[in-house]
C-alpha positions as CSV (number, residue, x, y, z in Angstrom):
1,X,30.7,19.5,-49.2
2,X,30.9,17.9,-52.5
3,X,33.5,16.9,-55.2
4,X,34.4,19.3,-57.9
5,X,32.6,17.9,-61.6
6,X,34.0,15.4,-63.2
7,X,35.1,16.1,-67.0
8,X,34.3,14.6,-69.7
9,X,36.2,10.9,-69.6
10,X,39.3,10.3,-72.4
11,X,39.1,7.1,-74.6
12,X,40.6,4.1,-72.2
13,X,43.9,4.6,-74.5
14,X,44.3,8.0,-74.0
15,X,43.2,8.0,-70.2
16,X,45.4,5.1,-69.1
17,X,48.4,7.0,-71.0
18,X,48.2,9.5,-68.5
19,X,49.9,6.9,-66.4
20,X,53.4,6.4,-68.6
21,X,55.3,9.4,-67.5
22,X,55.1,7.5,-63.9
23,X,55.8,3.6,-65.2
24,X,58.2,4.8,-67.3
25,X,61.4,3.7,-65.0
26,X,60.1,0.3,-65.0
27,X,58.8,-0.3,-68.0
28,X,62.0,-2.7,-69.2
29,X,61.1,-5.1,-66.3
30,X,57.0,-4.7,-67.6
31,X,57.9,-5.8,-70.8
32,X,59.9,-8.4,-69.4
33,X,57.1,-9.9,-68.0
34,X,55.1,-9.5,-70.5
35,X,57.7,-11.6,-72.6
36,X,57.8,-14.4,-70.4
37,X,53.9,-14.5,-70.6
38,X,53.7,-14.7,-74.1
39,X,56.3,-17.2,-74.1
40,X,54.4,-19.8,-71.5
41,X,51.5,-19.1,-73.7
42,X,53.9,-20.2,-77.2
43,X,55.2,-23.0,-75.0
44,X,51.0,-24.1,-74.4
45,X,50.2,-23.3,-77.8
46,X,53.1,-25.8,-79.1
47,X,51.9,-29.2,-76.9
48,X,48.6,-29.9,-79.5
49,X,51.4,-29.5,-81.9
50,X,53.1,-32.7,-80.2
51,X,50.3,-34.4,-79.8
52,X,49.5,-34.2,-83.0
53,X,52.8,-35.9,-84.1
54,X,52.1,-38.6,-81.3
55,X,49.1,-39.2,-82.2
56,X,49.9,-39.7,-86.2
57,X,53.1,-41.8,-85.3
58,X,53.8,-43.9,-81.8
59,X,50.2,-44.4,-81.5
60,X,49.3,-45.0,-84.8
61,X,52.5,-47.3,-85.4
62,X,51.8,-48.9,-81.9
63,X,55.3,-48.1,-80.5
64,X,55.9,-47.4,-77.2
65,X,59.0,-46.4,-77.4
66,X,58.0,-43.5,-79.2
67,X,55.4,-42.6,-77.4
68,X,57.6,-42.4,-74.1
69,X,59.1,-39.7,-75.8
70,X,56.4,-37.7,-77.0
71,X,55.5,-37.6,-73.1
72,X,58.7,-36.6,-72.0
73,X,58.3,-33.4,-74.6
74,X,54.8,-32.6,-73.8
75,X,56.2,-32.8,-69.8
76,X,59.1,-30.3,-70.6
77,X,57.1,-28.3,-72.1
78,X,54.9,-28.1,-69.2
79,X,57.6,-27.3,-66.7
80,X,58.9,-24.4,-69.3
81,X,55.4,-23.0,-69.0
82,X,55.3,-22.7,-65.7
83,X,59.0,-21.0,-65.5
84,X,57.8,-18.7,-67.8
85,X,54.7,-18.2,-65.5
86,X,57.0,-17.7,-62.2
87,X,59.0,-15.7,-64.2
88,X,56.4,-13.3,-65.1
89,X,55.3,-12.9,-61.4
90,X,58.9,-11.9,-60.6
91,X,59.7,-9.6,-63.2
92,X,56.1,-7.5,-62.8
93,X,55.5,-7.4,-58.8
94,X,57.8,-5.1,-57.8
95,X,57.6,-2.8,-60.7
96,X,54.1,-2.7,-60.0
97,X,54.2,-1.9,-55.9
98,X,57.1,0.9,-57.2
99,X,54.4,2.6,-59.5
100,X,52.0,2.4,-56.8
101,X,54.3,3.9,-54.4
102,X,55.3,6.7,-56.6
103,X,51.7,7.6,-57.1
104,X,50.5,7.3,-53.9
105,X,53.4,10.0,-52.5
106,X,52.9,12.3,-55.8
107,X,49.2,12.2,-54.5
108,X,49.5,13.2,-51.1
109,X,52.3,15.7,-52.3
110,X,49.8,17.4,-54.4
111,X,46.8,17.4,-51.1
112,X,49.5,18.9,-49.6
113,X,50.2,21.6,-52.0
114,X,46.7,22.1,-53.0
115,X,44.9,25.3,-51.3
116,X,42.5,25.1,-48.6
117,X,39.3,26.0,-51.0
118,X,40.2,22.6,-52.4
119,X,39.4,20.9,-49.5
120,X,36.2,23.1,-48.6
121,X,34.6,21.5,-52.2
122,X,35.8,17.7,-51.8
123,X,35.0,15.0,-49.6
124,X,38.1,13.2,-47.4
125,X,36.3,10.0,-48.1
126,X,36.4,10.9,-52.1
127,X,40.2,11.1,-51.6
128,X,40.8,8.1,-49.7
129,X,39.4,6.4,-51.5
130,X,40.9,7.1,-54.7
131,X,44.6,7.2,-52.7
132,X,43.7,3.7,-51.2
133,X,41.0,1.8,-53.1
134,X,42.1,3.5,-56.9
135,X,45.5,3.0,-56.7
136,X,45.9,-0.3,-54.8
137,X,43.2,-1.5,-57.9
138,X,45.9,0.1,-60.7
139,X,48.8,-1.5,-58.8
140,X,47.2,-4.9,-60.0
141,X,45.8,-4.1,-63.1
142,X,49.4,-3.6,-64.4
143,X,51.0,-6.4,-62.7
144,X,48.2,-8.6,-63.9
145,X,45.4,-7.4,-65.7
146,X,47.4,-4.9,-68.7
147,X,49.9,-7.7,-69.1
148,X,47.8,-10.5,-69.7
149,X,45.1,-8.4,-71.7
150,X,48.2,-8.1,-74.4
151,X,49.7,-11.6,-74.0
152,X,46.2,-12.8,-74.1
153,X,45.4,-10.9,-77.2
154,X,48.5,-11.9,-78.8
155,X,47.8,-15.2,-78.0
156,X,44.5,-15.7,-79.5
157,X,45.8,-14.4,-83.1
158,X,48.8,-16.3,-83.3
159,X,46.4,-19.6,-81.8
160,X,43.6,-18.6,-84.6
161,X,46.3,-18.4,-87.2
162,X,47.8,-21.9,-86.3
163,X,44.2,-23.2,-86.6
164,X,44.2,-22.8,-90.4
165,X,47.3,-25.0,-90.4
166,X,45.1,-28.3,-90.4
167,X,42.2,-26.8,-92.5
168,X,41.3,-23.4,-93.6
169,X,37.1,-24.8,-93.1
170,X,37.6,-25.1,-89.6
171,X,39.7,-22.0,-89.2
172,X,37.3,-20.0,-90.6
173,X,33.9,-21.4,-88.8
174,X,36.1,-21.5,-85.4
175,X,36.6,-17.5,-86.4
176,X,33.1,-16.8,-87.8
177,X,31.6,-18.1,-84.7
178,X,34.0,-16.3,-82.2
179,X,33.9,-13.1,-83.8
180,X,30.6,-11.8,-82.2
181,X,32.9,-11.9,-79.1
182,X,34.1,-8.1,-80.6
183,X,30.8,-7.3,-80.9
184,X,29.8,-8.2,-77.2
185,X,33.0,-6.4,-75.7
186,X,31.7,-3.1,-77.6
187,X,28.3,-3.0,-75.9
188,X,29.8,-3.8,-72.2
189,X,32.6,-1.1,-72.7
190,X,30.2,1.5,-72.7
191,X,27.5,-0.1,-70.3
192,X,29.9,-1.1,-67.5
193,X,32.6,1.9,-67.7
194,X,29.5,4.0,-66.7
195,X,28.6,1.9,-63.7
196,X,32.4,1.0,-62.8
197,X,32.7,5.2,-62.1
198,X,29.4,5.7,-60.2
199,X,30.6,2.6,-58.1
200,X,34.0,3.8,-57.1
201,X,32.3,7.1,-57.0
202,X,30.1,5.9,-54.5
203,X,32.4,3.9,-52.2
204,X,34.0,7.3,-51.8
205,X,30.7,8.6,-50.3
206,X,30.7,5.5,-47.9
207,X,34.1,6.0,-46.6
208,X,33.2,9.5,-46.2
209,X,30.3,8.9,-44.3
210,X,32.1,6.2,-42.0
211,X,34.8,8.8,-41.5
212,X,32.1,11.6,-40.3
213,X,30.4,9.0,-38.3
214,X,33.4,8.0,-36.4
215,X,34.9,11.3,-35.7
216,X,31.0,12.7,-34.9
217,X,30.3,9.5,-32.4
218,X,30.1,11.4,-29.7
219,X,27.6,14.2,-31.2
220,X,25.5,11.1,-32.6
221,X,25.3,9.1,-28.8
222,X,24.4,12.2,-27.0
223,X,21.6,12.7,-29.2
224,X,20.8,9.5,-29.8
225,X,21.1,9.7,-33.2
226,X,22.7,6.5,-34.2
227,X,19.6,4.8,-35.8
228,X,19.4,8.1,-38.4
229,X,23.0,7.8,-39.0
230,X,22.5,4.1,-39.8
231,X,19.7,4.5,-42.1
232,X,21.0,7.4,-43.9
233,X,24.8,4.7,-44.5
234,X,22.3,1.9,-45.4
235,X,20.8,3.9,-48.0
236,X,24.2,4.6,-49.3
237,X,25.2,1.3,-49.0
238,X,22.5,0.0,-50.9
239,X,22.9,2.3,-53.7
240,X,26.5,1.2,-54.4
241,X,25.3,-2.9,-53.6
242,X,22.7,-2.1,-56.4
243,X,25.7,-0.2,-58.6
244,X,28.0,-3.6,-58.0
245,X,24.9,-5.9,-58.7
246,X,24.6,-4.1,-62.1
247,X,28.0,-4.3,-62.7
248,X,27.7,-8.3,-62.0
249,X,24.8,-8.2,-64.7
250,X,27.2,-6.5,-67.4
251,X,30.0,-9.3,-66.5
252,X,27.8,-11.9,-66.3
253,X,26.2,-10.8,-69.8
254,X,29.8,-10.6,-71.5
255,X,30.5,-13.9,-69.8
256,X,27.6,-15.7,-71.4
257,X,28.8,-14.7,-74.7
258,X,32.2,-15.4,-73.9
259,X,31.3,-19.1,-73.1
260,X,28.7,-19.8,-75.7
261,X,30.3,-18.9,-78.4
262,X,33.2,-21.0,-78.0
263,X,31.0,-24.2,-77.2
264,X,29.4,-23.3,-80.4
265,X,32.0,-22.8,-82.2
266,X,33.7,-26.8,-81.1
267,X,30.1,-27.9,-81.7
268,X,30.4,-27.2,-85.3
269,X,33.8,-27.5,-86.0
270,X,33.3,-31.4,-85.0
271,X,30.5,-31.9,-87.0
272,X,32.7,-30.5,-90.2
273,X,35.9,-32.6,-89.1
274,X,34.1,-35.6,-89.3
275,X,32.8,-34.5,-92.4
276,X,36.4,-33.7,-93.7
277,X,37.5,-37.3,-92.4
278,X,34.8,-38.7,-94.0
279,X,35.9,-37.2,-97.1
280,X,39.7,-37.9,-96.9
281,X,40.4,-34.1,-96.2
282,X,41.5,-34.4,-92.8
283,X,43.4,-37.2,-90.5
284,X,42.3,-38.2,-86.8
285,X,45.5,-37.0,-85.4
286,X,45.0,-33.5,-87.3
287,X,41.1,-33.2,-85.8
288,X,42.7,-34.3,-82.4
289,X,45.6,-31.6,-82.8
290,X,43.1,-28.8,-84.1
291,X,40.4,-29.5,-80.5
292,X,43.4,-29.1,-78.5
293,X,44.8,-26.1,-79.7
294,X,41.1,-24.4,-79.7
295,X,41.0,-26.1,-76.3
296,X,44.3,-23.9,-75.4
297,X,42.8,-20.7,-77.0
298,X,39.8,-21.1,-74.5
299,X,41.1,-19.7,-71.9
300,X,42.4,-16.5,-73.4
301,X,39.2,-16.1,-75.2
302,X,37.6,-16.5,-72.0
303,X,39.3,-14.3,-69.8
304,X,39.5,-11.4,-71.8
305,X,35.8,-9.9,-70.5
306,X,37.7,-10.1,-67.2
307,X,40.4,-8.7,-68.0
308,X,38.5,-6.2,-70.1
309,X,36.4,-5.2,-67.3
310,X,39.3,-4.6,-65.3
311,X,41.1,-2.5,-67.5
312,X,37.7,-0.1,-67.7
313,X,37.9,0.0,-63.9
314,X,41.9,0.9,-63.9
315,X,40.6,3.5,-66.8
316,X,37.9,5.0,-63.9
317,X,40.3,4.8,-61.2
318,X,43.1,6.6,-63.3
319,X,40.1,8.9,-64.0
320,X,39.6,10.0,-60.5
321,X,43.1,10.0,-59.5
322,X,44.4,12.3,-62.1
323,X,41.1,14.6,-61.2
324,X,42.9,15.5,-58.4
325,X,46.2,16.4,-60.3
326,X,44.5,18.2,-62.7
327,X,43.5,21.0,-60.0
328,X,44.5,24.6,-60.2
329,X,47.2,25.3,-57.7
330,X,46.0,29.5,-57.1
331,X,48.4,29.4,-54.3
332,X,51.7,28.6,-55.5
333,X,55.7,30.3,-55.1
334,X,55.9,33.4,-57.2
335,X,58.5,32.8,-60.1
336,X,61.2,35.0,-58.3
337,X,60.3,35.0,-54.6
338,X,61.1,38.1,-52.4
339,X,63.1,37.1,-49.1
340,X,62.7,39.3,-45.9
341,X,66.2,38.4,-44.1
342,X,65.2,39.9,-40.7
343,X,61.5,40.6,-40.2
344,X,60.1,43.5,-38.2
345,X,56.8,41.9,-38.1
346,X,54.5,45.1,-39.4
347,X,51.5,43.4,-41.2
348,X,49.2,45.9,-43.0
349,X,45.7,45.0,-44.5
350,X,45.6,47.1,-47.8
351,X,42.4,47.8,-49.3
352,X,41.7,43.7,-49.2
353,X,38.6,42.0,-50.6
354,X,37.8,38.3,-50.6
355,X,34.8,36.2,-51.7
356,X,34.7,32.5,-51.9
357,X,34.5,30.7,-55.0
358,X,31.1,29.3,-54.5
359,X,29.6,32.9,-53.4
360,X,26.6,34.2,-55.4
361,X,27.4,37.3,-57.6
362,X,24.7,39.2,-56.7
363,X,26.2,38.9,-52.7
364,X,28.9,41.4,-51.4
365,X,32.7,40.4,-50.7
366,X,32.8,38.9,-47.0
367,X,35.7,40.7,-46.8
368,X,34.9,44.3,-48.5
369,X,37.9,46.7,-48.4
370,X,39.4,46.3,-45.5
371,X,42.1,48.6,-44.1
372,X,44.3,47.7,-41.1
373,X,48.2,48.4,-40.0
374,X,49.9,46.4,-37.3
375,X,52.8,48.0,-35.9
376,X,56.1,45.6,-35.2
377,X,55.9,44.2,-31.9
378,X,51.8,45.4,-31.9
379,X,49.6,43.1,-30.3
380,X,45.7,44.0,-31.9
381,X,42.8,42.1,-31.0
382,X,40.2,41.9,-33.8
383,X,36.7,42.1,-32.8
384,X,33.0,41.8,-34.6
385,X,29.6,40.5,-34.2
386,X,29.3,36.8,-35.8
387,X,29.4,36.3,-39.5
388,X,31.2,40.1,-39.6
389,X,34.6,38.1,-41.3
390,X,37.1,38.0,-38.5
391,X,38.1,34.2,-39.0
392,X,38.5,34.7,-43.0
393,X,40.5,38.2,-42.5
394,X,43.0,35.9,-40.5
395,X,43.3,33.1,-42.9
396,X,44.6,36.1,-45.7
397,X,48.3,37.0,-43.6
398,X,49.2,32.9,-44.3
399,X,47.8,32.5,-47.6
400,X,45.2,30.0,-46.8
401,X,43.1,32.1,-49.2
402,X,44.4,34.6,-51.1
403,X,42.6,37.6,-51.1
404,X,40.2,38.7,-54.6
405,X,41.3,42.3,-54.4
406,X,44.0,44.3,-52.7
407,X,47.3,43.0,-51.1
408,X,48.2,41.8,-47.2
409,X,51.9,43.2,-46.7
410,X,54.5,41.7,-44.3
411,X,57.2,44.7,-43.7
412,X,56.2,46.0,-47.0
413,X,56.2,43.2,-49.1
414,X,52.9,41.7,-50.5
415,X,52.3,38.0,-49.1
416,X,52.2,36.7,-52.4
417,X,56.1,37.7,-53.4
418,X,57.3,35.7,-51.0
419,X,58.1,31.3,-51.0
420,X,55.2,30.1,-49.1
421,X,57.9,28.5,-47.1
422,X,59.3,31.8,-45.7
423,X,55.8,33.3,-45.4
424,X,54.8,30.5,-43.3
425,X,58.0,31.0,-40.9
426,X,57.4,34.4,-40.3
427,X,53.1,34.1,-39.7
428,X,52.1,31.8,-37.4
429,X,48.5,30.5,-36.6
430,X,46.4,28.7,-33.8
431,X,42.9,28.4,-34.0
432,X,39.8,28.3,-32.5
433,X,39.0,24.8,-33.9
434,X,42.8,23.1,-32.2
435,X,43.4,20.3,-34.6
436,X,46.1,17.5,-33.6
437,X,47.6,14.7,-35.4
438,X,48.6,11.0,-34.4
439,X,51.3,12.0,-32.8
440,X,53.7,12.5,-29.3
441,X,52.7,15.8,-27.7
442,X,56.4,16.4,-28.5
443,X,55.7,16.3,-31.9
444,X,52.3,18.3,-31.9
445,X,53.7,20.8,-30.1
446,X,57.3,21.4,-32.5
447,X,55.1,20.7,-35.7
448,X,56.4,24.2,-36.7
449,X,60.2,23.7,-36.1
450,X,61.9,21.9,-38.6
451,X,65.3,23.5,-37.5
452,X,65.5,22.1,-34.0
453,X,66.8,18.6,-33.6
454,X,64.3,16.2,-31.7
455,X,65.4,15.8,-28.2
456,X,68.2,18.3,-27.9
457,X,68.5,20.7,-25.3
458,X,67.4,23.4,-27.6
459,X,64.2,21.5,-29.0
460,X,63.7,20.6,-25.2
461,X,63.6,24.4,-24.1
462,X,61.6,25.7,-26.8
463,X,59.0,22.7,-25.8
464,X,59.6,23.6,-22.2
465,X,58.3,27.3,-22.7
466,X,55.5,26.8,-25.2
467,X,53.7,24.6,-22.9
468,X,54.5,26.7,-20.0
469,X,53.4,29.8,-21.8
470,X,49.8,27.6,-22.5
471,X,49.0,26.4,-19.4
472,X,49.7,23.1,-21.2
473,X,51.8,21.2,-17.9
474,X,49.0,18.8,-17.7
475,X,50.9,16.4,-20.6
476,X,53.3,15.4,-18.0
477,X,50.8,13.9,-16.1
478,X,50.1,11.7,-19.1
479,X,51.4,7.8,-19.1
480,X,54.3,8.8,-21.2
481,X,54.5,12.6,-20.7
482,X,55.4,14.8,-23.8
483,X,56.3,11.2,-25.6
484,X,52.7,9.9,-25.1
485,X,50.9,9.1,-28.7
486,X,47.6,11.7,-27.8
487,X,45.1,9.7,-30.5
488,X,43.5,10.3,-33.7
489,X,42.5,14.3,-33.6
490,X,43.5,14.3,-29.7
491,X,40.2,13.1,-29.1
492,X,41.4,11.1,-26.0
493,X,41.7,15.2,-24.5
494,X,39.3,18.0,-23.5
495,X,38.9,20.8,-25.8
496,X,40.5,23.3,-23.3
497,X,43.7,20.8,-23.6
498,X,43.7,20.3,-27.3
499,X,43.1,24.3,-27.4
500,X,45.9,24.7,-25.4
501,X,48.3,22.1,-27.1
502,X,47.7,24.1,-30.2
503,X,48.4,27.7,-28.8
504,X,52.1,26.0,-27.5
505,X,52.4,24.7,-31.2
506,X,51.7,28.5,-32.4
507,X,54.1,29.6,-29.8
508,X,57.2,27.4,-30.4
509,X,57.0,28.0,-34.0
510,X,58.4,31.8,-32.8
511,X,56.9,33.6,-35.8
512,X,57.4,37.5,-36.4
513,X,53.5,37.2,-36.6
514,X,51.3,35.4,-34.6
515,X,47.4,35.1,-35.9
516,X,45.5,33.7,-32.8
517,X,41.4,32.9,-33.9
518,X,39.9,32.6,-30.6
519,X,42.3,30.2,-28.9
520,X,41.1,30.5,-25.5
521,X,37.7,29.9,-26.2
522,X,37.4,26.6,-24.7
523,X,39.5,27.8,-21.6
524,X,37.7,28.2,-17.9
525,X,38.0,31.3,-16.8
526,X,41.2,31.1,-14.3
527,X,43.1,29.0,-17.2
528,X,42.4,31.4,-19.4
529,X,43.7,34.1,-17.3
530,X,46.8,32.9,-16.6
531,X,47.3,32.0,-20.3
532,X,47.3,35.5,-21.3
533,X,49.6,36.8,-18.7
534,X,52.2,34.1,-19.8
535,X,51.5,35.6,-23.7
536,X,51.9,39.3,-22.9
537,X,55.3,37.9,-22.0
538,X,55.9,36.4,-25.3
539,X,54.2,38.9,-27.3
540,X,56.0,41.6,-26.1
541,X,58.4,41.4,-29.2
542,X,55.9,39.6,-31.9
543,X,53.3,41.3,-33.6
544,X,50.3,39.4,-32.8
545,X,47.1,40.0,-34.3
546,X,43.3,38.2,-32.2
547,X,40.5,36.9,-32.7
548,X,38.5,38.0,-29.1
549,X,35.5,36.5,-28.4
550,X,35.6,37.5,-24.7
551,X,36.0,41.1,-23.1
552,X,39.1,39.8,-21.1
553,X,40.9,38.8,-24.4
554,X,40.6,42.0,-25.4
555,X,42.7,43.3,-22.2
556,X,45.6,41.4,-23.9
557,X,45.8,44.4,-27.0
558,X,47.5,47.3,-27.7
559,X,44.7,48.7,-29.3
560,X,41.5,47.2,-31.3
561,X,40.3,46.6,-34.4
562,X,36.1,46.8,-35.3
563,X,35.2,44.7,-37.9
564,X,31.8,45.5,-39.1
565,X,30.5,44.1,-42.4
566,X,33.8,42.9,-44.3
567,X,35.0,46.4,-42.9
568,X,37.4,47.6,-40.7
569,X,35.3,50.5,-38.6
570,X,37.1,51.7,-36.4
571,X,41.2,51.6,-34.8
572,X,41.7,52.3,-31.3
573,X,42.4,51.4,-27.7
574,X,39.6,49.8,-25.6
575,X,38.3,52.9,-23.3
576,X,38.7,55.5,-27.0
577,X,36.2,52.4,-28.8
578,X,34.6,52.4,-25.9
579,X,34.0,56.3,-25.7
580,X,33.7,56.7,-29.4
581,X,31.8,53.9,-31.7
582,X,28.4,53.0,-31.1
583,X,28.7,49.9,-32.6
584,X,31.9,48.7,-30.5
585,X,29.8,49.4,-27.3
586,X,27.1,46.8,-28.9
587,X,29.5,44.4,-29.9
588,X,31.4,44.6,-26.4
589,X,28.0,44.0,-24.2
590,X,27.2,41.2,-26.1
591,X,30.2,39.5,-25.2
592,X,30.3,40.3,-22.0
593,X,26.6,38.7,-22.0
594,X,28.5,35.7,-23.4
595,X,31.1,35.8,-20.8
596,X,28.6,36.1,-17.7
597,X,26.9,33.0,-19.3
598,X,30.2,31.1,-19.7
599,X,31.0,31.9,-16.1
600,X,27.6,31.0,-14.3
601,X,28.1,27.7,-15.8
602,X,31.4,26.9,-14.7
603,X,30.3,28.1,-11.5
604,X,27.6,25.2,-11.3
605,X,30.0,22.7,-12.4
């Protein structure tokens, strides 16, 4: 699995503007901040102004009385600053965790809405990271980093301006020898905005590979393989230490200007103010005044390859973020959606093809013209040797996929006319691979049904037959029955249970259609048995269409489906497939094969 190409990168400007249509709302209390920022930077630029006046009178004149006051203004000024300070903290943190928020649901809204072949091409950890790591970063770039990056900015030209005020010699060399500041910032823009991406880039890999690790640790103890797994991370870890060390060098190469420069700069302007004082051009008071207001302008001079770094990483971050939201939707509502009030449940397979995305054009459509009517109320089991396409002609009825050619009709009406809300009422799915969230077997199990109340009677019943329908009664022997919290994945279960905690999920949800891929694989035998004499129950009036991967599945049809190379084959009851197709004969003894194997084992168990 990998993530989809990045595109070429937008100018900082234009890439971080991609973030105003979201800050927008609070943008007044922003620039509010940013006001009071600028303002506790005019309040520091206007102390070497006092001093200078102190300096030139009450200590010159030798009266205290004076000088008393002086203090007393350079101390209010002070305290103003750091109002100004507190007050740019207030106005900018929540603003900031607001933006954050917004983004961080619009993200997840968009995984959401994305289709599955979306997922199949990028990486969870990619994602998490950028949802987590990306946006947390952005969060404080604009609360701190773009905010002080302008008042910072703002500050240094109004500072440089005010230096010409005592002489325009020292302005100037001050200026001259800054300059190559500019210069510097260039050179690491386009050095470190490289590395900041292939850093970020790479911690997504990590978390990726943590994630796999953690949810594979029991694969990697039983074959102890947890030395290979650790070699492979420390290789990847290393990569992004030697990414972050390079990204050190760049800041550490900026900073070095950014701290020479100045020193070199106060080096020579001394050495001209004395000459000036020598030569009547300049007072004490006015050299003292002009070191102290450079001496202000230090920090903002210096902190502005931080704060430039920073913004290139909130430009990379927005990068990756917005690479998500820039994905084609293929499966979205059509523009004027069908409805189907009361559906019959007759699903027909007309002419479809599919091919992934990613498939070679020289290689046929997995699924290559396929032609297939279920009849309301129909249960059809769907058989095939592995690889054939059964599991991809079931993800088509639910718009997982959508198919490359022909149409999958529900009563008549093509999939894709109808709100992919009402589709997904009327097909239901369980499969082979039972996936379970975080959550009470209560609300595993009524995932589906958004219209019952949790804990009412009614939600209660429906609960009560779905897991009795599954086999599933072993949840109330749980600590807290159907209320207990079953773990990440329901890893905490056997794959029989989970199996059979996702079959009640597909039953509760009371579809017109119910797609089942192979979801009693992971059954024993007896389980399995009386699982499908509790569905022939429930699929008496829902049109049902499965996966069988065992001959006693199969008992559970109507009739049967061959699927033989993307193609439907042959339509027919077990004994006529049996009598008549060749193929199905084949495809029939190797499962049974299977099933004798499945059977001895359990019998030494």
């Amino acid at each position: 699995m990998t993530t989809a190409t990045p595109r070429p990168p937008l100018s900082t400007l234009r890439s971080l503007a991609r973030l105003l249509p979201i800050a927008r709302p609070v943008l007044p209390r922003l620039g509010l901040g940013a006001v009071s920022a600028l303002l506790a930077s005019l309040l520091a630029l206007g102390i070497p102004l006092v001093l200078e006046e102190v300096i030139a009178g009450p200590i010159t004149s030798g009266d205290p009385g004076q000088l008393v006051w002086g203090a007393v203004v350079v101390l209010a000024l002070g305290l103003a600053e750091a109002l100004m300070v507190w007050l740019r903290r207030w106005f900018v943190l929540a603003p900031a965790t607001k933006v954050e928020y917004d983004l961080r649901q619009s993200f997840y809204a968009r995984l959401q809405r994305l289709p599955v072949a979306f997922h199949d091409r990028w990486q969870s950890g990619q994602l998490l990271s950028r949802m987590m790591q990306d946006m947390s970063m952005l969060r404080r770039w604009m609360a701190f980093g773009l905010i002080l990056l302008i008042v910072n900015l703002l500050t240094i030209l109004i500072g440089a301006a005010l230096l010409f005020r005592w002489h325009w010699l020292l302005g100037t060399l001050f200026l001259v020898f800054s300059a190559p500041v500019i210069v510097a910032g260039f050179l690491f823009e386009k050095r470190y905005g490289a590395l900041a991406r292939q850093s970020q880039d790479q911690a997504g890999d990590l978390a990726t590979a943590v994630e796999e690790s953690v949810h594979g640790i029991r694969v990697l103890k039983a074959f102890g393989r947890g030395s290979h797994a650790l070699k492979k991370f420390t290789r990847q870890a290393e990569s992004l230490r030697e990414t972050e060390l390079g990204k050190a060098r760049a800041i550490g190469g900026i900073w070095f200007w950014l701290v020479l420069l100045p020193d070199l700069a106060f080096a020579v302007c001394l050495g001209a103010g004395i000459f000036l004082i020598q030569g009547g051009q300049l007072q004490v008071a006015e050299l003292v005044a002009f070191f102290a207001m450079a001496t202000v302008l230090r920090w903002p001079m210096e902190s502005i390859g931080f704060l430039f770094s920073f913004t290139l990483d909130a430009r990379t971050g927005t990068d990756r973020i917005f690479e998500v939201f820039d994905e084609q939707n293929t499966i979205v509502d059509p523009e004027t959606p069908r409805t189907i009030a009361v559906p019959r449940g007759e699903l027909t397979f007309d002419d479809v093809h599919f091919r992934y995305q990613d498939a070679a054009a020289s290689e046929p459509d997995l699924i290559d013209g396929a032609q297939l009517t279920l009849r309301p109320g129909e249960t059809m089991a769907l058989v095939g040797l592995t690889g054939s396409g059964k599991t991809t002609l079931t993800t088509l009825p639910g718009r997982l996929y959508d198919v490359t050619g022909g149409r999958v009709l529900l009563d008549g009406v093509d999939v894709r006319e109808l709100s992919l809300a009402e589709l997904r009422r009327h097909v239901g799915m369980a499969f082979e691979d039972a996936t379970l969230f975080s959550q009470t077997v209560r609300d595993n199990v009524l995932l589906g049904r958004e219209d019952l109340v949790p804990g009412s009677p009614a939600a209660d019943e429906v609960l009560r037959e779905a897991l009795q329908v599954a086999q599933a009664q072993f949840v109330h022997d749980l600590p807290q029955g159907v209320d207990t919290v079953i773990g990440e994945e329901g890893l905490s279960l056997s794959g029989g249970q989970r199996q059979r905690l996702a079959l009640a999920r597909a039953v509760a949800a009371r579809p017109a259609v119910l797609v089942l891929d192979d979801p009693l694989s992971a059954l024993d035998v007896d389980t399995e048995a009386l699982v499908e004499d509790a569905l022939r129950e429930v699929l008496s009036d829902t049109t049902a269409l499965i996966v069988a991967h065992r001959p006693s599945t199969v008992t559970l049809a109507d009739r049967v489906a061959l699927l033989q190379d993307g193609r439907i084959t042959a339509v027919g009851t077990h004994s006529e497939l049996l009598r008549d197709s060749e193929h199905y004969r084949h495809v029939i003894s190797s499962l049974e094969d299977e099933e004798a194997r499945l059977r001895q084992r359990e019998a030494t168990l």
